[in-house]
Phi, psi and omega in degrees: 000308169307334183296318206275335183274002141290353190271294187340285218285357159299322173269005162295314197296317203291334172266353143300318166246052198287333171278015164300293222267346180269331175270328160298332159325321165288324183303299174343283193291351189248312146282352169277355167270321196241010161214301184279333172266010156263001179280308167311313167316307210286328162328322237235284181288350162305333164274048180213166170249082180239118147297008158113328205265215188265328209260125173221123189258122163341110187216021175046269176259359233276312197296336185272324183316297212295297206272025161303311211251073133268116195296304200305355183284326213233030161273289179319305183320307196298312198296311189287034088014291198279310183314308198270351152312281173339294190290353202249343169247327195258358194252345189258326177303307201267355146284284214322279177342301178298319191266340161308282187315306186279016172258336188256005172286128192295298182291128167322311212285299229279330182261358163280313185285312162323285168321287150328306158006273167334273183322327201271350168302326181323324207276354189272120142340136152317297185296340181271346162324297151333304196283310206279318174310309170327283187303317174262030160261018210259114175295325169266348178210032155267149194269001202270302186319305200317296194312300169313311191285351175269326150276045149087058172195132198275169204281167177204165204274108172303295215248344194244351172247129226303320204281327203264322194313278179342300176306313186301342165276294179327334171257029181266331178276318068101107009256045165036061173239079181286136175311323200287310184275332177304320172304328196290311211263299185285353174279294153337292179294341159306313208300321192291144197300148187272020183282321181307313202296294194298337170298318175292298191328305210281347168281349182102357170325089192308176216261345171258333192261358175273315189290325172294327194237007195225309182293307208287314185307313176301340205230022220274312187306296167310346201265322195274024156244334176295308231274323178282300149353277167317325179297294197294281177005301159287337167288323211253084154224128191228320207278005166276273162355269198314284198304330185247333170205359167075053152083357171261203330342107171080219186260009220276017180220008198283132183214165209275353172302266193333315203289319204250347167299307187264359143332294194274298238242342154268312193268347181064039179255108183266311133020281193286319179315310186279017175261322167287319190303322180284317214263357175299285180315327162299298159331299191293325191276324169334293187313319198279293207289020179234337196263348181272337198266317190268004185232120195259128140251175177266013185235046173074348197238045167297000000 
């Protein structure tokens, strides 16, 4: 009888608010349509040798096998490395900064218009960003040699050389201020009460010991969500690759969104895409969930 009156009072709770669970439902039926049932298909289709068409032949593990002892799947692995290295230090540091100067600027005015600023970048295509990054690694009528050459450092093949290439995307983001984490982090920082503020004021507190014992611990939770962000982010981000060097010199920009894009979509092995694709989608909940385990906040939801 005890096994049976919680379920009893869940489906009381579920008919009492049934017109809630009514408005939820098309949302229900919309992610199970458009994100879990290509997670099952991709599943699905890992065990198979399929080329895109109706005939898929059975090959059991063959796909999982293949790409473990691929070299170039664990080049790419290595390369988004340095990306989610990256979004997770300089991509979380550089809103934190930004939204510190503009939460302590004394004029209002002056700190809506600095925001915005900030903000109104959200609205430029990605892509024409990219195209303008293209153009100043353009070794011959790109400004970037122009640049370089004022200290003394010689031109180089940006986007064409295995030592350069990576980087030169990775710095491609430049000046690494996503708008989406400056709101997160600064709206956080509105939330802290200004009775906390004015108490650091009247104790004398300087401007790092405040932000080390008052800002970071409070917003410590916005700070554990960028971070988590930056991982998926840095695993699934292909198309700055793609766009910018197709995944060369060799593999020296290759990643595994690329890596599992031109799978399908060049070589027409769609089998094998979706072997990357599922074991990309393990990997990423492994990050979320070690990075959740390992960076402790005070607001209960470790």
């Amino acid at each position: 009888m005890r096994n049976i009156e919680p379920r009893v009072s869940l489906l009381k709770s579920m008919y009492q608010n049934k017109h809630a669970y009514a408005f939820l439902l098309p949302l229900i039926v919309l992610l199970g349509v458009f994100s879990y049932y290509p997670i099952v298909m991709a599943l699905k289709m890992s065990f198979y040798q399929w080329k895109g068409g109706n005939e898929a032949i059975f090959n059991g593990l063959d796909n999982f096998v293949t790409l473990f002892t691929d070299r170039t799947f664990y080049k790419s692995l290595g390369n988004a490395f340095w990306f989610i290295l990256f979004d997770c230090t300089v991509g979380v540091l550089m809103p934190l900064f930004i939204a510190e100067l503009l939460f302590h600027l004394k004029s209002a005015r002056l700190q809506y218009v600095f925001r915005t600023l900030f903000v109104a970048t959200i609205t430029v295509p990605s892509v024409i960003i990219i195209l303008i990054w293209m153009f100043l690694y353009n070794p011959v009528i790109g400004g970037m040699n122009t640049i370089v050459s004022w200290f003394g450092i010689s031109p180089q093949l940006w986007l064409g050389g295995t030592g350069t290439a990576l980087w030169s995307i990775i710095l491609s983001g430049f000046p690494f201020i996503n708008p989406i984490f400056l709101l997160i982090i600064f709206a956080a920082l509105q939330s802290i009460p200004k009775s906390l503020m004015e108490a650091c004021v009247m104790e004398g507190c300087g401007v790092w010991r405040r932000i080390r014992s008052i800002d970071i611990p409070l917003i410590a939770g916005q700070l554990k969500l960028i971070f988590v962000l930056g991982i998926l982010h840095g695993m699934q981000m292909f198309y700055k690759q793609l766009i910018m060097t197709n995944g060369g010199p060799g593999d020296a920009t290759l990643v595994p969104g690329l890596f599992m894009f031109k799978a399908g979509f060049t070589e027409n092995e769609f089998g094998y895409a979706s072997t990357i694709g599922f074991v990309l989608l393990i990997l990423m909940l492994a990050l979320t969930f070690a990075s959740n385990k390992l960076i402790k906040t005070d607001d209960g939801n470790d």
